[in-house]
N, C-alpha and C positions, 0 to 999 in steps of 0.2 A: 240340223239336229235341234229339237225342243229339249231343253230341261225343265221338268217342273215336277209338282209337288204331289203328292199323295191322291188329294184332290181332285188331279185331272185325271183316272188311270180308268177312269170310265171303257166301258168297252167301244160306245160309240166315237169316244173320241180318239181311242186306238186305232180303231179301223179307219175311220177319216184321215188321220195321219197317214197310215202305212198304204192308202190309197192315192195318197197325192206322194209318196215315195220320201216321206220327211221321218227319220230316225228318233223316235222319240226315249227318252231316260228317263223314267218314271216307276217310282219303285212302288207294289202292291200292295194295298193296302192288305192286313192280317185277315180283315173277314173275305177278302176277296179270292184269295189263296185258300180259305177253308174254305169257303163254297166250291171252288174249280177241283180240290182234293175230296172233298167229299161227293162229285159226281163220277169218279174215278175216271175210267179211260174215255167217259165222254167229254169229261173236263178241259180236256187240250193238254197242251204243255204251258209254263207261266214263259209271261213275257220277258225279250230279254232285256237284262238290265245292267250296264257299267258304272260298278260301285264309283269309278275313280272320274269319271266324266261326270256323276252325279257331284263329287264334292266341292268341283269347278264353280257349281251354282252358289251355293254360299259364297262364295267369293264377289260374285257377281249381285247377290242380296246386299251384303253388304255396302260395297259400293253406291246401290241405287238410294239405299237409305240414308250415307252422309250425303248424296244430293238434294233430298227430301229436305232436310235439316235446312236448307238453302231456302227464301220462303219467293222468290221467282219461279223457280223452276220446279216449285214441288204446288204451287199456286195456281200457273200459266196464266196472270194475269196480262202477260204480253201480248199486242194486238195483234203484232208480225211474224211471221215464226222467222225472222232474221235476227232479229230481237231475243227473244226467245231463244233462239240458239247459241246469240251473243253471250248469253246469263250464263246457258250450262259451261258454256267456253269459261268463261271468268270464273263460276264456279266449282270446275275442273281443276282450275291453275289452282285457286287457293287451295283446293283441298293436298293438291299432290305437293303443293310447295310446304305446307305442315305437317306433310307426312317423313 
């Protein structure tokens, strides 16, 4: 399942999803719904979309952005991605340990 943002709700990038069988949540943009209603029954039906699978994403935004805050792993100044993964490791700890 993709979640994303407004931004991707492209028609091509629907289609490539639902071609390779990946469930995408992505809510319509408003001019995108007036064009598809204003062609009427040529228009299709709008895609489908779970309000509450979408809200998951925020959570997950969040998240990625107190790792940002981190400046290894928002950087990738590391040569190894052993290293590199060490950082988010440490990174992880501290954020969950002050939460």
């Amino acid at each position: 399942m993709i979640l994303a943002d407004k931004a991707y709700s492209s028609r091509a990038i629907r289609s490539h999803l639902r071609r390779r069988g990946i469930r995408a949540v992505i809510p319509q943009p408003i001019d995108q719904a007036a064009h598809r209603k204003r062609r009427g029954s040529q228009g299709g039906r709008p895609p489908a979309f779970d309000r509450d699978a979408y809200k998951q994403r925020n959570t997950v935004e969040r998240r990625v952005n107190k790792l940002k805050q981190w400046r290894g792993p928002a950087t990738r100044y590391d040569k190894t991605a052993t290293v590199h993964l060490a950082g988010l490791h440490l990174a992880t700890i501290f954020i969950w340990s002050a939460a």
